[in-house]
N, C-alpha and C positions, 0 to 999 in steps of 0.2 A: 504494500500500500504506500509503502513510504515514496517509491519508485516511480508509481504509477501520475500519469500526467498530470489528470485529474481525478477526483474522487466525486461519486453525485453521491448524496444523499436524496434516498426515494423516501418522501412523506408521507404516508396517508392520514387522510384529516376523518375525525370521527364528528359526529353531525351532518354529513353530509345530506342528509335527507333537506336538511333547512335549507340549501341552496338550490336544491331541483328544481323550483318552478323555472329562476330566470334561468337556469343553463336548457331545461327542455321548451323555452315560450319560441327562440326561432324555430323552433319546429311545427310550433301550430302556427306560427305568422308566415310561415311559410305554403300550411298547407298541406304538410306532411304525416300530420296528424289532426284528429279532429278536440273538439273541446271535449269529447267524452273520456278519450282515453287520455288527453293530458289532466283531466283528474282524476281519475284513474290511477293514473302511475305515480302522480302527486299523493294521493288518497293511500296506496298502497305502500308507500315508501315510509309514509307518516309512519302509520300503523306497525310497520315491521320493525321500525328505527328509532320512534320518540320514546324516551325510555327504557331501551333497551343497549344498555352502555356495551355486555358483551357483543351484544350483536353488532354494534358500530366499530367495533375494535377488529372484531371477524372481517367487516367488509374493508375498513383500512387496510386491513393486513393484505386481503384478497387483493384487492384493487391496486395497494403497492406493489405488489408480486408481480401482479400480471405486469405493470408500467415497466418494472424493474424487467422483466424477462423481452419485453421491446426494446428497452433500451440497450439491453447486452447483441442481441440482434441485428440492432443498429449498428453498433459500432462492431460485430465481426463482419458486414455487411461494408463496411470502411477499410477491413483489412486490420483490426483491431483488435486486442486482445482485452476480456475482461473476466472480473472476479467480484461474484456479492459476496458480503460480508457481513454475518451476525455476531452478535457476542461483545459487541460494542459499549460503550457509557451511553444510553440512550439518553439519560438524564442530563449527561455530560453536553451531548450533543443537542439538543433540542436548546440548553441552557448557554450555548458559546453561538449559537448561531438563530437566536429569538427564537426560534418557534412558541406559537399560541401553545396553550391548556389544550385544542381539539387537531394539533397537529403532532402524529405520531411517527418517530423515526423509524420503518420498517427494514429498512436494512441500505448497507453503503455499498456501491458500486465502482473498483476503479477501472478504470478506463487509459491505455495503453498502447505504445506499441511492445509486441511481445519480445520480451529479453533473450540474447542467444544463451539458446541452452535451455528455453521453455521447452518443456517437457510436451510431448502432442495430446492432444486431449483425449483421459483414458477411454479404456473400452469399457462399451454401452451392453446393459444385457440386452440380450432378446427381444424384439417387440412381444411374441406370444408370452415372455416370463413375466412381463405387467401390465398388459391390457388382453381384455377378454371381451372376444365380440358374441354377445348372443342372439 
């Protein structure tokens, strides 16, 4: 990490339910959807989210992950070498770099060129030894 060009930190924010109207309203000003189902997913989101702090923390976590897994993407997509990384001072981290109370550090990414003598990236098991289609 020390090495590494830069380092992102992926946040997920918990509350997020409180901001879906305005990030889903271009979608009905658009067109795309109608008034039923942007309350709907407003209505659904409340309900799944207000109040329910593990579940916000689930979807931060989720929602970092995924961001975090495009952005490693990205940058092997560059010709880039990266590594997440948990195990971190979250507290640490959230506190040298502001983050809000509803902003969670999910994990730190750095981002590279790969050093000679990087080891290739190990072998993958089997797709049949972790997915099962039935």
């Amino acid at each position: 990490m020390a090495d590494a060009a830069v380092t992102f930190i992926v946040v997920g924010k918990l509350e997020m339910h409180k901001g879906l109207p305005s990030a889903v309203k271009p979608m009905l000003d658009a067109g795309a959807i109608d008034q039923a189902a942007y309350d709907g997913w407003i209505g659904m989101a409340n309900g799944m989210y207000e109040g329910n702090a593990q579940g916000q923390r689930d979807e931060a976590v989720r929602s970092g992950s995924l961001a975090g897994m495009t952005l490693m993407l990205a940058a092997q997509d560059q010709g880039l070498a990266s590594g997440p990384m948990i195990g971190f001072d979250a507290a640490g981290v959230s506190a040298a770099f502001g983050l809000s109370a509803t902003e969670l550090p999910v994990m730190l990414i750095a981002v590279a060129k790969a050093g000679p003598g990087n080891w290739p990236q190990k072998p993958r098991r089997p797709l049949a030894d972790v997915i099962r289609f039935a």
